[in-house]
VEXKOLVO-800438 format. One record per residue: residue number from 1; residue in three letters; x, y, z of N, C-alpha, C in turn. Coordinates in Angstrom, 3 decimals, decimal comma, m for minus. Layout:
N
<rec><k>NUM</k><r>ala</r><n_u>X</n_u><n_v>Y</n_v><n_w>Z</n_w><ca_u>X</ca_u><ca_v>Y</ca_v><ca_w>Z</ca_w><c_u>X</c_u><c_v>Y</c_v><c_w>Z</c_w></rec>
...
% end
This chain:
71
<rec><k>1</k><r>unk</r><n_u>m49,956</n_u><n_v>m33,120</n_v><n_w>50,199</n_w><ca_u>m50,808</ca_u><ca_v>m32,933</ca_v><ca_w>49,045</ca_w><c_u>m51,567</c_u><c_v>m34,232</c_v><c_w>48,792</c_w></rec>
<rec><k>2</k><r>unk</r><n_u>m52,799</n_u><n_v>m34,039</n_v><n_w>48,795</n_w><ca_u>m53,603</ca_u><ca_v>m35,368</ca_v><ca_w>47,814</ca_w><c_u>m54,338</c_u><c_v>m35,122</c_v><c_w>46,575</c_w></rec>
<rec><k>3</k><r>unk</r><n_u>m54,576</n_u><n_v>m36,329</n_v><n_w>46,248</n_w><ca_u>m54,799</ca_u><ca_v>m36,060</ca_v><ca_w>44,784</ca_w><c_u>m56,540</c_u><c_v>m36,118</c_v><c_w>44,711</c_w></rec>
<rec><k>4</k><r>unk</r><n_u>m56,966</n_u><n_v>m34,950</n_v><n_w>44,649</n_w><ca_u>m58,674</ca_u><ca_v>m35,450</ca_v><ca_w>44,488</ca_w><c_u>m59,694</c_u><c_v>m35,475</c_v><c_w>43,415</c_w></rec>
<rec><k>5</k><r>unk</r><n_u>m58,894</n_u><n_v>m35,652</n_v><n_w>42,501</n_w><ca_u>m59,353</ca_u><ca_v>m36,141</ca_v><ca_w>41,075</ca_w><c_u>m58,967</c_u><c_v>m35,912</c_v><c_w>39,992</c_w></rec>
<rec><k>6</k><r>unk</r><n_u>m58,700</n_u><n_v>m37,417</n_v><n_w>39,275</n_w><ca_u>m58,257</ca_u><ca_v>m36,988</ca_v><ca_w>38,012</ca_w><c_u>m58,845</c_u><c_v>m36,993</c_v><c_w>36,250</c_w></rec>
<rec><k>7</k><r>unk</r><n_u>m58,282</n_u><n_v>m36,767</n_v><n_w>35,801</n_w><ca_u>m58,813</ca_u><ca_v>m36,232</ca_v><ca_w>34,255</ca_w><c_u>m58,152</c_u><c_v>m37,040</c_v><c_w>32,948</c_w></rec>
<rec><k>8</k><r>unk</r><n_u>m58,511</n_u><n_v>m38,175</n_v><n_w>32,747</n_w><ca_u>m57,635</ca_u><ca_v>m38,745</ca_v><ca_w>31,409</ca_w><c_u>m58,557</c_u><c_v>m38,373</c_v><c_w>30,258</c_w></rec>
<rec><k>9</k><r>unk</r><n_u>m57,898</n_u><n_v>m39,189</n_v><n_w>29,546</n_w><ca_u>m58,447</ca_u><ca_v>m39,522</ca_v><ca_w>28,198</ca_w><c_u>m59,909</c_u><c_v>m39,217</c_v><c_w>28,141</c_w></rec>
<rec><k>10</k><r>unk</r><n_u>m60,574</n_u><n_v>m40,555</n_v><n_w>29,172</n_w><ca_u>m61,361</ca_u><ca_v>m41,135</ca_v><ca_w>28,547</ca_w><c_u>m62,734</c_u><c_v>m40,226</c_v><c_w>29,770</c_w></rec>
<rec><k>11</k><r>unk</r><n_u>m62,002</n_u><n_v>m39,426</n_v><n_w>30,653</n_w><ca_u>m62,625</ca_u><ca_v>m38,727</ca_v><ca_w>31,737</ca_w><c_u>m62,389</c_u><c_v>m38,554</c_v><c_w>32,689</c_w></rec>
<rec><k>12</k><r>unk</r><n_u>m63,355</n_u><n_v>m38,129</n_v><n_w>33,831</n_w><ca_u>m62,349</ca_u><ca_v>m38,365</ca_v><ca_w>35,376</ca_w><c_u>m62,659</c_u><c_v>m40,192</c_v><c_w>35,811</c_w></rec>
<rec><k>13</k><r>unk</r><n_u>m61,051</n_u><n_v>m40,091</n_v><n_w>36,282</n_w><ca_u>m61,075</ca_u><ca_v>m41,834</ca_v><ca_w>36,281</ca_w><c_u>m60,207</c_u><c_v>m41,818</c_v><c_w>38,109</c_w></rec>
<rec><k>14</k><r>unk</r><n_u>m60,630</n_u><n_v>m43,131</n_v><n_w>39,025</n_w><ca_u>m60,367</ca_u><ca_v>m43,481</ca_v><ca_w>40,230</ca_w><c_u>m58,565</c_u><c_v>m43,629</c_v><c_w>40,377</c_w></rec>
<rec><k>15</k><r>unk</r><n_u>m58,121</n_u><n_v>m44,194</n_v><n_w>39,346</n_w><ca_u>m56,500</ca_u><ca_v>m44,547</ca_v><ca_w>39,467</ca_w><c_u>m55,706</c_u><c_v>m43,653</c_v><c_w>38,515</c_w></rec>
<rec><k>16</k><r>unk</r><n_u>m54,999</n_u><n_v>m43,867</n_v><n_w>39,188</n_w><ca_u>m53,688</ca_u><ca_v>m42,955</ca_v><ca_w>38,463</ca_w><c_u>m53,160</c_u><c_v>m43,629</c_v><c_w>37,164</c_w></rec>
<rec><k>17</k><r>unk</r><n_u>m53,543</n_u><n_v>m42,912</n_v><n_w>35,893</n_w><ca_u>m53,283</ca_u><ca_v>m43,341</ca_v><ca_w>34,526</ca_w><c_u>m54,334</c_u><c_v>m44,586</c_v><c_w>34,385</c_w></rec>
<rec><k>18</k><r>unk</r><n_u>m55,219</n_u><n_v>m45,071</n_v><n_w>34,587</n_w><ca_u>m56,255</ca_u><ca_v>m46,089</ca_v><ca_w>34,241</ca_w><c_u>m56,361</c_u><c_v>m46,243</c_v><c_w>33,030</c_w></rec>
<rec><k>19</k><r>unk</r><n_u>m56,504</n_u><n_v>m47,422</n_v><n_w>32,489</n_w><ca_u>m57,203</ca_u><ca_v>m47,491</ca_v><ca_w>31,450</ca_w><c_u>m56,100</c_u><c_v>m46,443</c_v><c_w>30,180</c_w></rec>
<rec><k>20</k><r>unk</r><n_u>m55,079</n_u><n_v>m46,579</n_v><n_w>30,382</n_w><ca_u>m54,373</ca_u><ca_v>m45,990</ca_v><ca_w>29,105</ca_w><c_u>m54,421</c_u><c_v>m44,697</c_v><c_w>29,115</c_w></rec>
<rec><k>21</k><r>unk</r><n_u>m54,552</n_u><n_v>m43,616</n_v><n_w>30,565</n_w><ca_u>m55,471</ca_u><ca_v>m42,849</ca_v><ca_w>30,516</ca_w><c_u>m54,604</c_u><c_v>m41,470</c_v><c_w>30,675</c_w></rec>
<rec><k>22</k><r>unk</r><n_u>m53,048</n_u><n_v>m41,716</n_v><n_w>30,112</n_w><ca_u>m52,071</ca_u><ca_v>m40,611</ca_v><ca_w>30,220</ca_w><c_u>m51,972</c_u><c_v>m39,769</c_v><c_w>29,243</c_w></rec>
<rec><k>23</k><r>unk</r><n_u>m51,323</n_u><n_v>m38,740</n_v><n_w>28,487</n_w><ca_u>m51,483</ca_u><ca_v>m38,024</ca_v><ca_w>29,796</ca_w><c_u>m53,048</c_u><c_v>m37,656</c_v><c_w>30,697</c_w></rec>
<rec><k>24</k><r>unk</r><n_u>m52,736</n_u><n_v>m37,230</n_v><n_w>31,542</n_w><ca_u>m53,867</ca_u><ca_v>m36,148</ca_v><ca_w>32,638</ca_w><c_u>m53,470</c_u><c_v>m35,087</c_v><c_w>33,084</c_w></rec>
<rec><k>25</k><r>unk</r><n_u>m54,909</n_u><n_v>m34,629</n_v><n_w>33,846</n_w><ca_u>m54,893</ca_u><ca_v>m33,324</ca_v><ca_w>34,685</ca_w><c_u>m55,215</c_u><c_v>m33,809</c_v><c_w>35,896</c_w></rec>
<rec><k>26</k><r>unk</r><n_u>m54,457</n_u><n_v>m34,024</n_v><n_w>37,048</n_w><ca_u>m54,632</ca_u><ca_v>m34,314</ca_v><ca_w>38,441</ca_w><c_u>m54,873</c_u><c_v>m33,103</c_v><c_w>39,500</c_w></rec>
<rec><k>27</k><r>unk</r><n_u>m56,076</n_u><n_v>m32,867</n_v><n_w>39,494</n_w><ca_u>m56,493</ca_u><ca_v>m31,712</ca_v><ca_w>41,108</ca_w><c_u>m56,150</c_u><c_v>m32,364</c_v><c_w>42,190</c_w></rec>
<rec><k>28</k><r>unk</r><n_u>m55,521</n_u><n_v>m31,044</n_v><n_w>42,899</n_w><ca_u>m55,284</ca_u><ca_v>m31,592</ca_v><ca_w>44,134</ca_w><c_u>m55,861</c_u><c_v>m30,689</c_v><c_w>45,428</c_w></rec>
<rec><k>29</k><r>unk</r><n_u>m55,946</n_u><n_v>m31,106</n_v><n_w>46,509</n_w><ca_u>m56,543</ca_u><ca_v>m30,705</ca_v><ca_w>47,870</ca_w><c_u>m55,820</c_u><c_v>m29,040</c_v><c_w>48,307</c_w></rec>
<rec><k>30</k><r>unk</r><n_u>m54,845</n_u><n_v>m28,854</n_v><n_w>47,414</n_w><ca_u>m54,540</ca_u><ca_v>m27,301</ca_v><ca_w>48,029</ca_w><c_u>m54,739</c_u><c_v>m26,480</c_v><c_w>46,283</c_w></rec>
<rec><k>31</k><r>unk</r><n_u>m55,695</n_u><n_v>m26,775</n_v><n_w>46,387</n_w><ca_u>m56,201</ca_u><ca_v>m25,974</ca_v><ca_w>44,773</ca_w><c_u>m55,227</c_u><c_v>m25,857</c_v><c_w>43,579</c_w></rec>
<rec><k>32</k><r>unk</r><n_u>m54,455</n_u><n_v>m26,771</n_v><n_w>43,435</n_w><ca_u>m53,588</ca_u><ca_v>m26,755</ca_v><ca_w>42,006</ca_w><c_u>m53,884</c_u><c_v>m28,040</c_v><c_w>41,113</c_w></rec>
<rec><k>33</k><r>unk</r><n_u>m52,928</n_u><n_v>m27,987</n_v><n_w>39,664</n_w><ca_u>m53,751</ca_u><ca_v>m28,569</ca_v><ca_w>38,632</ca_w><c_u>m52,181</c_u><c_v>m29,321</c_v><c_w>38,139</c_w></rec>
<rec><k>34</k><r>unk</r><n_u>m52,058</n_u><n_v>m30,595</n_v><n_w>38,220</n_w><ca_u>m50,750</ca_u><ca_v>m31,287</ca_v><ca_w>37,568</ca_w><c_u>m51,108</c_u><c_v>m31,580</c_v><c_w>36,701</c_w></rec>
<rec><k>35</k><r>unk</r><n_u>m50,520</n_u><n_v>m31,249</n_v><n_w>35,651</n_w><ca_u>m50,545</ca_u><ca_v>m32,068</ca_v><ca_w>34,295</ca_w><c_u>m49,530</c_u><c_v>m33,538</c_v><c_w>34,012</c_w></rec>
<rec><k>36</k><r>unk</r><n_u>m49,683</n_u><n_v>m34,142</n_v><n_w>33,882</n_w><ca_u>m48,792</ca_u><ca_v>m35,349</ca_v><ca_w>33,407</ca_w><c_u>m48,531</c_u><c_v>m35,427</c_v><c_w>31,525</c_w></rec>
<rec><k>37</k><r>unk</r><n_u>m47,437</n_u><n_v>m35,752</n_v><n_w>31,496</n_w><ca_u>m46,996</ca_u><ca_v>m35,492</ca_v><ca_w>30,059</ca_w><c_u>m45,498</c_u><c_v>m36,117</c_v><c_w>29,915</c_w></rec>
<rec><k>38</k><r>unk</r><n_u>m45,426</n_u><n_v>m35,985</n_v><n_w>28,560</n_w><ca_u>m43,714</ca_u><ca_v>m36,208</ca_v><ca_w>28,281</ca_w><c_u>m42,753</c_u><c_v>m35,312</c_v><c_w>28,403</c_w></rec>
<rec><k>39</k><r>unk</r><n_u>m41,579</n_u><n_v>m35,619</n_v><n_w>29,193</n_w><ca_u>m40,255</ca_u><ca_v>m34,614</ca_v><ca_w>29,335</ca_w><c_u>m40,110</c_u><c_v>m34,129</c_v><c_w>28,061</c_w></rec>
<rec><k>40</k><r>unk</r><n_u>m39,936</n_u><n_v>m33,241</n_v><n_w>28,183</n_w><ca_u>m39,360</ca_u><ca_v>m32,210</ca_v><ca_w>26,613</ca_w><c_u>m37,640</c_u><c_v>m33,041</c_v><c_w>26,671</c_w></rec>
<rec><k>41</k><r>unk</r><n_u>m37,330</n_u><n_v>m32,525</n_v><n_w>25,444</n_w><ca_u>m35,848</ca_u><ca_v>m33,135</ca_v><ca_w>25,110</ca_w><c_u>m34,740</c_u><c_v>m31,541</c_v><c_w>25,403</c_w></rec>
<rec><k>42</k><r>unk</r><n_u>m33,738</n_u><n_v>m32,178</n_v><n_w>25,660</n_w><ca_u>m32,815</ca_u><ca_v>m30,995</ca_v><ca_w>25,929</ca_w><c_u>m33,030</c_u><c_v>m30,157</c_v><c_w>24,560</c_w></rec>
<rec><k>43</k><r>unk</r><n_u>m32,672</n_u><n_v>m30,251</n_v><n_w>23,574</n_w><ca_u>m33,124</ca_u><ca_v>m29,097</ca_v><ca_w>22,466</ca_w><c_u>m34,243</c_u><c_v>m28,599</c_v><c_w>22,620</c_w></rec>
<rec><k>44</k><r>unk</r><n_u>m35,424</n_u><n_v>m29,497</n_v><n_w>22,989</n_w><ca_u>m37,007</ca_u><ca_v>m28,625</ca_v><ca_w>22,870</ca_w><c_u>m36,713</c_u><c_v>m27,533</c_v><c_w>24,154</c_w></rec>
<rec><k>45</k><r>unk</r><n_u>m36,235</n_u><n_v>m28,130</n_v><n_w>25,219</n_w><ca_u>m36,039</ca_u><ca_v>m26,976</ca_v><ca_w>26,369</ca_w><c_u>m35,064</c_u><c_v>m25,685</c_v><c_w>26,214</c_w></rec>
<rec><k>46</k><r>unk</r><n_u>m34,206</n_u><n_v>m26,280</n_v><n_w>24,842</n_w><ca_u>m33,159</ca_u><ca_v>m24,734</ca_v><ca_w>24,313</ca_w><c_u>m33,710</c_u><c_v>m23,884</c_v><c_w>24,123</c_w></rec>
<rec><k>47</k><r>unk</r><n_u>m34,482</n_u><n_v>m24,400</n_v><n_w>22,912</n_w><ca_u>m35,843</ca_u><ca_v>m23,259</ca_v><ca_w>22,895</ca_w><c_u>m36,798</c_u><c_v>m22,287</c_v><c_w>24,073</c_w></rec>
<rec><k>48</k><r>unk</r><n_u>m37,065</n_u><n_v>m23,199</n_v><n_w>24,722</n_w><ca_u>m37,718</ca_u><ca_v>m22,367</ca_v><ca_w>25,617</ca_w><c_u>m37,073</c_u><c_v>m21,601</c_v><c_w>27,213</c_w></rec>
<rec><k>49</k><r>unk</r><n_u>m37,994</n_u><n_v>m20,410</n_v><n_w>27,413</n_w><ca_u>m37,538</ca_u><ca_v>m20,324</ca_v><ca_w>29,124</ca_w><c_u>m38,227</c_u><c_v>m20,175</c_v><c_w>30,173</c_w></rec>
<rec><k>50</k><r>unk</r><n_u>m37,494</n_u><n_v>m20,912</n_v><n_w>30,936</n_w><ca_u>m38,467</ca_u><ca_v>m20,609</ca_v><ca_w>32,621</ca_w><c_u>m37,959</c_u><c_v>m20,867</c_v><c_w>33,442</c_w></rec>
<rec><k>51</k><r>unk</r><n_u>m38,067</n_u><n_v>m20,675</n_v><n_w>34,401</n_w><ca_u>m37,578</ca_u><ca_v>m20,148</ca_v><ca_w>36,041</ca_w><c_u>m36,735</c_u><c_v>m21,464</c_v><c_w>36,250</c_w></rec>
<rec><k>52</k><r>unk</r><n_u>m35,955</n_u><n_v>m21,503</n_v><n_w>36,879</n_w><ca_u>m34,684</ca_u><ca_v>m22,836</ca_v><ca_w>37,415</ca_w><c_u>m36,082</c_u><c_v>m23,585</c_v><c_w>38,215</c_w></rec>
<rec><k>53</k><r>unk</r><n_u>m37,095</n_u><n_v>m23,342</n_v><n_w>39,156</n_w><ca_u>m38,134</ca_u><ca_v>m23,967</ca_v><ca_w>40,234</ca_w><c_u>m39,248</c_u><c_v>m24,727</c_v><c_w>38,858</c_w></rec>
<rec><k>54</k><r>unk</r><n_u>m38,832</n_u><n_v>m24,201</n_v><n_w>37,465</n_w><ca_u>m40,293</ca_u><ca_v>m24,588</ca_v><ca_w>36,423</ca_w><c_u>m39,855</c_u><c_v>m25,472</c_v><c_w>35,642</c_w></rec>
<rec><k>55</k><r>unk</r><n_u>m40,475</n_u><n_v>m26,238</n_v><n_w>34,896</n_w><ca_u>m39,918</ca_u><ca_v>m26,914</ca_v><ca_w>33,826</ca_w><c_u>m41,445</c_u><c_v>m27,038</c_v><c_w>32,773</c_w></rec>
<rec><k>56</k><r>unk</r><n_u>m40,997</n_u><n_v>m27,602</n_v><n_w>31,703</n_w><ca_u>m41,971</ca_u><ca_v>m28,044</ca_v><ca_w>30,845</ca_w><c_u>m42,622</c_u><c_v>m29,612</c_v><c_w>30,391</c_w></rec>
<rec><k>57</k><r>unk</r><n_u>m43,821</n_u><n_v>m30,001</n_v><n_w>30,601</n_w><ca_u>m44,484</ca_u><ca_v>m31,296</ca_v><ca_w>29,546</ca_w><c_u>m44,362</c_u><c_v>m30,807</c_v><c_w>28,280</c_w></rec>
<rec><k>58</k><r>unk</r><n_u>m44,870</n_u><n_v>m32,286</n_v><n_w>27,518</n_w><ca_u>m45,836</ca_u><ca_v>m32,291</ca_v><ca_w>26,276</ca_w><c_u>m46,797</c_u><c_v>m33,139</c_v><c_w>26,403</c_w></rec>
<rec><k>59</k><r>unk</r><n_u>m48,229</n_u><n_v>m32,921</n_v><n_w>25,895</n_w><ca_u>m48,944</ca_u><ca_v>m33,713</ca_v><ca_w>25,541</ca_w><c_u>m49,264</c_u><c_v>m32,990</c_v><c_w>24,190</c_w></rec>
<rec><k>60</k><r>unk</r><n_u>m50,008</n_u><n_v>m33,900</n_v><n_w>23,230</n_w><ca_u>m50,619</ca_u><ca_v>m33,684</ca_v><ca_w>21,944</ca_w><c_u>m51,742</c_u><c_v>m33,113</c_v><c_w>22,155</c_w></rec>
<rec><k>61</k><r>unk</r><n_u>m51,544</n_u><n_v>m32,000</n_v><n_w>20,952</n_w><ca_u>m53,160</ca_u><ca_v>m31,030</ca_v><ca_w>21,214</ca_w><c_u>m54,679</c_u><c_v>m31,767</c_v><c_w>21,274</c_w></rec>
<rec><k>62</k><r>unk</r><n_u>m54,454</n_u><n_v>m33,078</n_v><n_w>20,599</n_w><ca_u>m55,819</ca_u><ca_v>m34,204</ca_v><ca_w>20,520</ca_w><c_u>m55,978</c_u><c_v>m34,298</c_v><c_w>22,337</c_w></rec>
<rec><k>63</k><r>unk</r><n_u>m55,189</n_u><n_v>m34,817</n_v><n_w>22,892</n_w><ca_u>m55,043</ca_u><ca_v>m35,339</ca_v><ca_w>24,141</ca_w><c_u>m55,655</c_u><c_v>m34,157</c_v><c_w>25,028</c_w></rec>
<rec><k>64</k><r>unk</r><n_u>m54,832</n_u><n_v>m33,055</n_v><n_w>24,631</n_w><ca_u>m55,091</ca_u><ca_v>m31,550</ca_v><ca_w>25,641</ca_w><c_u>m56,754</c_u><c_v>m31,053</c_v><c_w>25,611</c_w></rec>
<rec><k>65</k><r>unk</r><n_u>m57,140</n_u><n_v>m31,318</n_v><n_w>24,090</n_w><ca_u>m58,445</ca_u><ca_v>m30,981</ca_v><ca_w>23,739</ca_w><c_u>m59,144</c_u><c_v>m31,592</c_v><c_w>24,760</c_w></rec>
<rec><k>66</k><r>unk</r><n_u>m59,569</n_u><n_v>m33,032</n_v><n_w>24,179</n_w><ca_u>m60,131</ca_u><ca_v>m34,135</ca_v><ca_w>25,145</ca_w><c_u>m60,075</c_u><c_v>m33,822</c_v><c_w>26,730</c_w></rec>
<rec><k>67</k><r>unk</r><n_u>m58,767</n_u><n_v>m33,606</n_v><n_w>27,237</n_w><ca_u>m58,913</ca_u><ca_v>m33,506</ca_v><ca_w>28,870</ca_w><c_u>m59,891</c_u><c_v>m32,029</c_v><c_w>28,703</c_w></rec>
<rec><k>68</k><r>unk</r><n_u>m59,405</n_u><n_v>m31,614</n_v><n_w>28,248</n_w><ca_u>m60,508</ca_u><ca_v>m29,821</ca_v><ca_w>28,613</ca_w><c_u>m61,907</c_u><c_v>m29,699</c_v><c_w>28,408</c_w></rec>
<rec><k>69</k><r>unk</r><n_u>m62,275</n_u><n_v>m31,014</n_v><n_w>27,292</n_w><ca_u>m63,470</ca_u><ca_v>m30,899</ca_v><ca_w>27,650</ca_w><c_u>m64,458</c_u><c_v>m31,951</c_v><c_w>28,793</c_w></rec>
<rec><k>70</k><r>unk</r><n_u>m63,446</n_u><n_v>m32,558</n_v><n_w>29,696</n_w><ca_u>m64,184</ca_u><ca_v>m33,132</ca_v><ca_w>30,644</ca_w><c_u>m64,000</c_u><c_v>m31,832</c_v><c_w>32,043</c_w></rec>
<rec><k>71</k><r>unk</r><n_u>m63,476</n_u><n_v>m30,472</n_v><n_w>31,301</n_w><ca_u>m63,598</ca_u><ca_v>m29,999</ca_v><ca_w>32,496</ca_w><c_u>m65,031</c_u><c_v>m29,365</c_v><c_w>33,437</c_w></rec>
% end
């Protein structure tokens, strides 16, 4: 997998987290979309469910906004 562009804060930026630039949305060369974010806490994950292969981020809806509109 490579990484062929990513999405912070402040836009699409050359390095990984630049410029303060976490979380992101990292595209990669076999058409998928990583998000980078904070581990949920064992209680936030009580709450939720998904597959043993899935897990969950967080980022703040300010943060989520911002990346979506450099899409």
């Amino acid at each position: 997998m490579k990484i062929q562009q990513i999405i912070g804060e402040q836009g699409p930026q050359t390095g990984f987290c630049a410029n303060g630039g976490c979380p992101a949305f990292l595209f990669t060369d076999d058409n998928r979309v990583l998000i980078q974010g904070a581990i949920l806490s064992e209680s936030e994950k009580a709450k939720l469910t998904a597959p043993a292969h899935e897990d969950f981020v967080s980022i703040p809806r300010e943060i989520f906004e911002k990346l979506t509109a450099h899409l």
